[in-house]
Each structure stands twice: as C-alpha cells, then as structure tokens.
KEGU-321383 format. One line per field, with one value per residue (C-alpha): x, y, z; residue number from 1. Coordinates in pm, whole numbers, padded with zeros to 5 digits. Each point is the difference from the previous one (the first is absolute). Example, Ala and Ser with C-alpha at 12.3 -4.5 7.8 and 13.67 -1.06 7.14 Angstrom:
c1	01230_00137
c2	-00450_00344
c3	00780_-00066
num	1_2
END
This chain:
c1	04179_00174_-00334_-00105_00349_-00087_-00351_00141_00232_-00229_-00285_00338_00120_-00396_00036_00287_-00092_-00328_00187_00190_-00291_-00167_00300_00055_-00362_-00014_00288_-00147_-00238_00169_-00168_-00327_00069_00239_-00270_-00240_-00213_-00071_00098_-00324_-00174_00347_-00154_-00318_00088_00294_-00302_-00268_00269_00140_-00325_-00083_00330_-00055_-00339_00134_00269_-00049_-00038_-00367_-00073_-00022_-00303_00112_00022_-00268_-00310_-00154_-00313_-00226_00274_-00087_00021_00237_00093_00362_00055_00255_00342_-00151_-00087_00304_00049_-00323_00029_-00226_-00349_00043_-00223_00214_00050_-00392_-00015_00252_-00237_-00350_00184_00096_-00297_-00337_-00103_00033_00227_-00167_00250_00047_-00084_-00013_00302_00044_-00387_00030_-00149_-00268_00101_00229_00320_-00144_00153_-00130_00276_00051_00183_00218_00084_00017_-00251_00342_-00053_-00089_00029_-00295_00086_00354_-00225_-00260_00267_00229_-00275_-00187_-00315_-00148_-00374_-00133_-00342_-00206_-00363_-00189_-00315_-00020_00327_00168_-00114_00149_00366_-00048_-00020_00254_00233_-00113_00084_00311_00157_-00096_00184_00281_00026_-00200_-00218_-00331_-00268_-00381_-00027_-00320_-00287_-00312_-00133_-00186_-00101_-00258_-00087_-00022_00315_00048_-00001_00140_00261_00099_-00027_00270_-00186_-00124_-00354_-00069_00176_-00228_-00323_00174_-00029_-00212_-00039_-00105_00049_00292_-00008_00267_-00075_00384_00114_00043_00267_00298_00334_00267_00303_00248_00341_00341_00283_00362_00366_-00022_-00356_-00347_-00199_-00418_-00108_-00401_-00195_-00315_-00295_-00269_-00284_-00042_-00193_-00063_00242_-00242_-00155_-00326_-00020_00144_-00003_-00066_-00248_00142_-00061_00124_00084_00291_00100_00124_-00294_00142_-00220_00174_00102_00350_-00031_-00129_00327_00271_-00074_-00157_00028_00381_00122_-00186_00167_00336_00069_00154_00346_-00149_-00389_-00066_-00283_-00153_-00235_-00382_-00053_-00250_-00231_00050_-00130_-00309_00211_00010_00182_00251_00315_-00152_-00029_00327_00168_-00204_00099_00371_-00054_-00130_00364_00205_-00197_-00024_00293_00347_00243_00225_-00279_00023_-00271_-00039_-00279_-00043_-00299_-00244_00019_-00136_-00326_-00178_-00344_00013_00015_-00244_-00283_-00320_-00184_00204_00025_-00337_00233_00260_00106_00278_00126_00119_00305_00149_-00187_00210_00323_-00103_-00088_00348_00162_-00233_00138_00334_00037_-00110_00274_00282_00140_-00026_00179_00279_00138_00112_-00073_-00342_00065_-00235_00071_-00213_00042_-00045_-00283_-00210_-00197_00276_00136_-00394_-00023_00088_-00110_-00366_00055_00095_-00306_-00342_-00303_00155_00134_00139_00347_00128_00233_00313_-00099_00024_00309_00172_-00118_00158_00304_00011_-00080_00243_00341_-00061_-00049_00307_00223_-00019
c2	-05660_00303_00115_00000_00225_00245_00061_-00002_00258_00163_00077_00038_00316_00134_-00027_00268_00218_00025_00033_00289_00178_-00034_00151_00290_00104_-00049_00304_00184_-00002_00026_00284_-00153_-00360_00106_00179_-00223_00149_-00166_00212_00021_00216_00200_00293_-00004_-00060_00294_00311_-00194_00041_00325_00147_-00129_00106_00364_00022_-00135_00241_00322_00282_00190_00203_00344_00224_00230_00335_00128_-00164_00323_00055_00207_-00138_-00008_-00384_-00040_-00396_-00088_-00263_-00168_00069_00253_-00264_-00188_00242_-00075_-00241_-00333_00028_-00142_00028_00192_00245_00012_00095_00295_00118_-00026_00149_00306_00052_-00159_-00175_-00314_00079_00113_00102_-00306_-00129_-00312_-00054_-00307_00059_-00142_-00341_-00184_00148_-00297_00218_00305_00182_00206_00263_00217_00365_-00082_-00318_-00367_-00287_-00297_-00342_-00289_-00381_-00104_-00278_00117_00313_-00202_-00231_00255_00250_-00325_00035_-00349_00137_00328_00134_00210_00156_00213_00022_-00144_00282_-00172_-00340_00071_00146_-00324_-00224_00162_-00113_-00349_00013_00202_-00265_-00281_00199_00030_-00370_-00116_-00282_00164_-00214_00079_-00071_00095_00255_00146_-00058_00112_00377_00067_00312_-00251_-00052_-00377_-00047_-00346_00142_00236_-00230_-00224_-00307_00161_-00064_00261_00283_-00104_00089_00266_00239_00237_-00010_00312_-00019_00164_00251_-00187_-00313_-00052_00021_-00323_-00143_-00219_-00200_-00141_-00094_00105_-00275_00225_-00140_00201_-00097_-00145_-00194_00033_00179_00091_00369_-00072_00333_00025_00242_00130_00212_00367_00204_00274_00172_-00148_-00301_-00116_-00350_-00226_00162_-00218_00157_00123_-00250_-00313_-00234_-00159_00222_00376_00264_00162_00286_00006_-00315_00153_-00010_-00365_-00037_00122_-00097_-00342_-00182_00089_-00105_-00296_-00116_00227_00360_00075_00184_00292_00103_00182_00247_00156_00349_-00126_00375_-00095_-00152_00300_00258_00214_-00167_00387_-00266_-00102_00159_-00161_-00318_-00045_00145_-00280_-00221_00112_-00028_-00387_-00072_00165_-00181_-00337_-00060_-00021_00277_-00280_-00020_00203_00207_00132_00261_00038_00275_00012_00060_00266_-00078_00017_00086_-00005_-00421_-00031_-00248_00168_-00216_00201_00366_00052_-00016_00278_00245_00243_00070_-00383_00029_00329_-00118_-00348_00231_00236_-00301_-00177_00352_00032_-00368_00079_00232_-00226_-00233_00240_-00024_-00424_00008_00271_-00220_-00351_-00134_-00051_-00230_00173_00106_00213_-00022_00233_00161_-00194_00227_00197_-00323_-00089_00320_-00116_-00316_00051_-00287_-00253_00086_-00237_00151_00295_-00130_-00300_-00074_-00248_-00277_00211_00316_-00256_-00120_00274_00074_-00278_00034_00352_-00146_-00277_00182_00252_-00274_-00217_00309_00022
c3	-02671_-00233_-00060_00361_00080_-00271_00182_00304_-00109_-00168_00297_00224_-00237_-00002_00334_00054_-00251_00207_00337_-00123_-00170_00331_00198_-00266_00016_00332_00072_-00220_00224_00307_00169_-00025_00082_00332_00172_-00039_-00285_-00260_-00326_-00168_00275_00090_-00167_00159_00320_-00007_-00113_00230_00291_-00122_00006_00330_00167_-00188_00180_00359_00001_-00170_00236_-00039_-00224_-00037_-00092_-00341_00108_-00263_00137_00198_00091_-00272_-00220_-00402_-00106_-00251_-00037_-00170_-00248_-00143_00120_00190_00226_00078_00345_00130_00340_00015_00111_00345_00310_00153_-00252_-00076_00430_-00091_-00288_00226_00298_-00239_-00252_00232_-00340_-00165_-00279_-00329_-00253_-00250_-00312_-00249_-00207_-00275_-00094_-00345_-00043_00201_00352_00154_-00061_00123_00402_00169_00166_00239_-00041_00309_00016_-00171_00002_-00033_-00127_00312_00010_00189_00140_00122_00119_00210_00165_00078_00176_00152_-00198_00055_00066_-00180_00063_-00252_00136_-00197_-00256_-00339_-00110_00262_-00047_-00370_00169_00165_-00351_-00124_00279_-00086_-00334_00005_00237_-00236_-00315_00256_-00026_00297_00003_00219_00108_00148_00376_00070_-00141_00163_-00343_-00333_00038_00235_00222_00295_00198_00101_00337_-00041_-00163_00309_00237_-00065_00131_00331_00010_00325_-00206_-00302_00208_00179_-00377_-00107_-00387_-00216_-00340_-00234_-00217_-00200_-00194_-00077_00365_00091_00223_-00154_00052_-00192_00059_-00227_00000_-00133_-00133_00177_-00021_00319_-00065_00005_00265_00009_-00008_00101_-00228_00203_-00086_00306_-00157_00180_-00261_00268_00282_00250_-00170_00152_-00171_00252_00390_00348_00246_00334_00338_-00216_00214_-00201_-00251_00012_-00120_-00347_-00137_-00368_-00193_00030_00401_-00031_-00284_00233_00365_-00061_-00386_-00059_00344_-00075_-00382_00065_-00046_-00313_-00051_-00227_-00069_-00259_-00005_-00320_00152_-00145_-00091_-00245_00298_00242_-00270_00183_00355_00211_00291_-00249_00222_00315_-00155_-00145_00338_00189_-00259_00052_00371_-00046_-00180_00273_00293_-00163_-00280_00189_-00185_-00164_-00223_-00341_-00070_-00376_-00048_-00349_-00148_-00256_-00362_-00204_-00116_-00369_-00065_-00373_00090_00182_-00121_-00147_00293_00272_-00146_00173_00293_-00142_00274_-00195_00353_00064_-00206_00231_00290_-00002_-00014_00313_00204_-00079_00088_00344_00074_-00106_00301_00227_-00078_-00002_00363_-00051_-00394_00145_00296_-00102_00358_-00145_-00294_-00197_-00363_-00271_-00352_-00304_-00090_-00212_-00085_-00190_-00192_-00073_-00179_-00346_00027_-00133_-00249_00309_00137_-00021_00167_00194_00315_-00131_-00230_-00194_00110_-00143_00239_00302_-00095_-00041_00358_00149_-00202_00148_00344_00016_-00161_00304_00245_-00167_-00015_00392
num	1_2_3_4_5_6_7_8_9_10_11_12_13_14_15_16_17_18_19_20_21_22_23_24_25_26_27_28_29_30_31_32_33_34_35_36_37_38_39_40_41_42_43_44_45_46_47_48_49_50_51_52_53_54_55_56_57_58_59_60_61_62_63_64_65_66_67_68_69_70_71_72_73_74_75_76_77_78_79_80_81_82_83_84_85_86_87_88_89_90_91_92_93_94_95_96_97_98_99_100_101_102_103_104_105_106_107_108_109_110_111_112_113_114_115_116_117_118_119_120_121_122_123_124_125_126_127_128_129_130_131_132_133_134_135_136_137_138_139_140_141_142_143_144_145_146_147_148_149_150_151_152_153_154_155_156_157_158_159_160_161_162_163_164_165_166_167_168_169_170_171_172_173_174_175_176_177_178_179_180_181_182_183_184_185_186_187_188_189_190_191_192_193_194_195_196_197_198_199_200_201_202_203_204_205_206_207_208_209_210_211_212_213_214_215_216_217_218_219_220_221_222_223_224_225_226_227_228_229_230_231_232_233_234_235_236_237_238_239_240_241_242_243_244_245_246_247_248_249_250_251_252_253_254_255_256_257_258_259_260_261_262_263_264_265_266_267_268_269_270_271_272_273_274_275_276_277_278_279_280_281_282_283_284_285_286_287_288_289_290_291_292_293_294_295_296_297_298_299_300_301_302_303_304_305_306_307_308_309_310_311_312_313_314_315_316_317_318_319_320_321_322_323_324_325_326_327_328_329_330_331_332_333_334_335_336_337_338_339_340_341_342_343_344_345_346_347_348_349_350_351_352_353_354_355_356_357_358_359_360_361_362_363_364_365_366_367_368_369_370_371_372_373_374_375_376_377_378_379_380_381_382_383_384_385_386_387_388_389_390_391_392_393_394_395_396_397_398_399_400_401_402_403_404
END
C-alpha cells in the first residue's frame, strides 16, 4: 500500500511540474496562441500578410524623372537601387505611355555560378520577390491561357514547372498529343461530333505546338485552390491550321485558328482570367502583312475576349546564328536577327493606344530582345533557349503581375 502512495505521489508531482511547464510556455507564447496562430508559422504568416497588405495598399508608383526619351541607359546597382519603385503594371503603363518602347535598359546581375542566382534588372525600376500562390488567389487567377509557337509552347513549360517548385502539386488533364504538324480535331472539339466535321485541317509549321492542360493545386494560408495552366498553339498572327468554312449550319465560320479559339472553343471549356501571348516573330520572317495580321489578330481579342480578361503580350528574343545546326545554316538569312527586332517595333506601335489605357487589360512586357542579348550561351539552335532563359521569363512575368 506505501509503495502504491509513493507512485501515486510520484506521477501526481510529474503531473504539476508538466502543468506548469505547459502554462509558462504557453505565455511565452501568448501573442501567438491568443489570436489563433499557432506559433510555429507566426513568422510566416506576419511577411506573407505584410507583403500582401504592402501591395493592396501602397499608392502607385511613380515614373523616375530620368527615363527620357533618346535617354543614354545607364542601369544602377547596389545601393544605387534602393530608390527605384516596384515594377508594377501600372508603372510599366507610365513608362510605354512616355517612351513608345518596351523598356530596354537592363542587365544580369549575380552571374557567377550556373545561372539560377542570376536577375535580370531594369534601370528604372525593381523586379520584387512574389509568392505565387498568395499572387494567383489574390488576383483570381484560376485559369491562365498561353498561345503561341514552340518559344511559346516553352514560356508555357516553364509556367508548369515553376508552379510545381512553388510547391504545387500539377497534374496532366488532357494533351492533343506527341508532336505532330497535324492539329487534332478531336482534341478541339470537346466531344461535339458536328464541330469535329465542321474543321478544315492544314498542317503546322510547328511540331512542338500542341495543345495542353494541367491543373496546378496551391497550397495558401487560407487553403488550397486550382490555377488550370493551359497551352493553345498559334505559331502565326493568323494561323491557318484549324478554321470552319462560312454557311455552317451549327457552328460560327472562323478564318484563323485564333477566330475558331476565341468565339467558339473558350466559351465552350471557360475563358481564362489572363492569356498570355509570346509574338511568333520567328514564323512571320519574309510576312510583308505582318502589321495587318497582328492588328486583325488584336481586333479578334477585343471582339471576342471580355476586358476582365488579362492579356500579356510578351516579344521575341534575340536570335543566334553562330547556333544554328550545320543541317539548317543552308537556311541562314543575316537579316533575321534585325528583321525579328523591326517587326516587334512595327507591332509595338500597334499596341500602344491598347497598353497606355488600362480600360483594356492589356499589358506588354520588356524587351526580350535586349535581355536575350547576352545570353548566347542559353541559346540551343538559334531561336530556342534553355529552360533557365524561360524561367527567368516567368519570374519576370509573374513579380510584375504579383506586384499589382
């Protein structure tokens, strides 16, 4: 019986010593605990929802006073740099409504190593750091749309893949399939077998541009929520793969596969929140209609997409003859590489009343072809990069998006 009272005093004195530990750390802890936080994610959650309350309510930035027309580029670094306003839509509107260009004054900083440290910056203002998941739920991003050629179909990869390093668990939908230069009218149709023998087929001059969905799941403080990363292959202003005769009894005539894309196939699976569109300047080379094709193309958007709609227009790269493969050089034109700049510049102009008024939704970029320009050893067979040159294109994409 003694022994069973000296256990039972025992566990009783563990007991209270345990009790009070609990309390003490527990009020230590106070702040956490009260607001119903747990302790371990306190920090987190305060810079996640610092950040986002920073975004929400900072006024707009201003333009620097030095960027001028005919200006000489001089980029800061360093301290230099700490004046320098966000890169936000808004300010990139101010800079297009005051210099007509995409902005080209930048350059790659932290280039030591193997390239996944390197920026690219801009001489006015400052590419910031973006949660993507945060970013997507807060702008309602659940469905984004890439079209484009094989450039654009990699923009589109990279999308993929820099959602799953941002912790997202992306799975295939559905695939028009293995490279082919025959669309899949299958594929298009969604299931409708009239619209399937309503479409006339010519064949791409694009193996790589093949359609694609996944669905991308994204872990926020307040849950998980589905951004859907879907890619439409365009690999000309007016692509002629996929068009629907006129006097169709059922379905609406579309003369380009981007007519057919935004009157009749994304009503039918959803319009997305943003599309992104990478210029195919590489397939419009020798194109003396390239200015009429990308206004009708421009026209198609403003008839068909309703204006809540992003729309990204990003341009072409630089391109690199010296990597071109010995099978293809009979093909060298010297011109290409300033011909792909004059046509961006033509096309430029056309969108500078619809990037300079917001009421449009529409939003240009930087000029790839400027932070290309050093990147020979990114390059594989000319046209195309590496999967680092991509990324850093989204990563450039989305911290102007996420910034607001």
């Amino acid at each position: 019986m003694c022994i069973l009272q000296q256990k039972f005093l025992v566990f009783v004195s563990l007991l209270l010593l345990t009790l009070v530990a609990i309390l003490g750390f527990t009020f230590s802890f106070k702040g956490s605990f009260f607001d119903g936080r747990p302790f371990w994610g306190l920090g987190m959650s305060e810079r996640s929802n610092n950040k986002n309350n920073n975004v929400d309510s900072s006024q707009p930035p201003n333009l620097p006073d030095f960027v001028k027309p005919n200006r000489k580029c001089k980029v800061p670094f360093g301290s230099d740099r700490a004046h320098l306003p966000p890169c936000t839509h808004s300010l990139l509107r101010s800079y297009y409504s005051k210099m007509a260009s995409y902005p080209e004054c930048g350059a790659w900083v932290e280039t030591a190593g193997y390239g996944y440290s390197q920026r690219y910056i801009l001489d006015f203002c400052e590419f910031k750091p973006y949660n993507l998941p945060e970013c997507s739920l807060r702008n309602g991003l659940q469905h984004i749309l890439f079209a484009g050629d094989s450039v654009g179909w990699r923009t589109y990869l990279s999308m993929v893949n820099t959602s799953i390093w941002a912790g997202s668990n992306c799975h295939l939908v559905k695939s028009e399939g293995t490279k082919s230069r025959t669309p899949s009218t299958e594929y298009f149709s969604v299931g409708r077998r009239s619209l399937n023998d309503s479409f006339v087929v010519v064949d791409r001059s694009c193996v790589w541009c093949r359609a694609n969905v996944y669905d991308c799941e994204m872990r926020t403080e307040s849950g998980y929520h589905t951004v859907r990363l879907e890619f439409a292959p365009a690999y000309k202003f007016r692509d002629p793969s996929l068009t629907i005769s006129p006097g169709n009894p059922k379905w609406s005539s579309a003369e380009t596969f981007q007519e057919f894309l935004f009157s009749t196939y994304l009503p039918m699976v959803g319009m997305p929140d943003a599309i992104v569109l990478p210029f195919p300047l590489n397939h419009e080379l020798g194109n003396a209609q390239v200015v009429a094709d990308f206004q009708s193309l421009v026209d198609l958007i403003l008839k068909h997409v309703p204006r809540t709609t992003q729309i990204h227009w990003l341009p072409t790269a630089s391109k690199f003859p010296s990597k071109l493969l010995p099978k293809d050089r009979v093909h060298l034109n010297d011109g290409d590489h300033s011909e792909v700049y004059r046509m961006a510049s033509q096309i430029t102009k056309v969108l500078e009343p619809y990037l300079q008024n917001s009421s449009y939704n529409m939003y240009g970029f930087v000029s790839l072809f400027n932070m290309s320009a050093t990147k020979e050893d990114w390059n594989e067979d000319s046209i195309h990069f590496n999967y680092l040159w991509y990324a850093h294109v989204i990563r450039t994409l989305l911290s102007i998006l996420c910034a607001g």
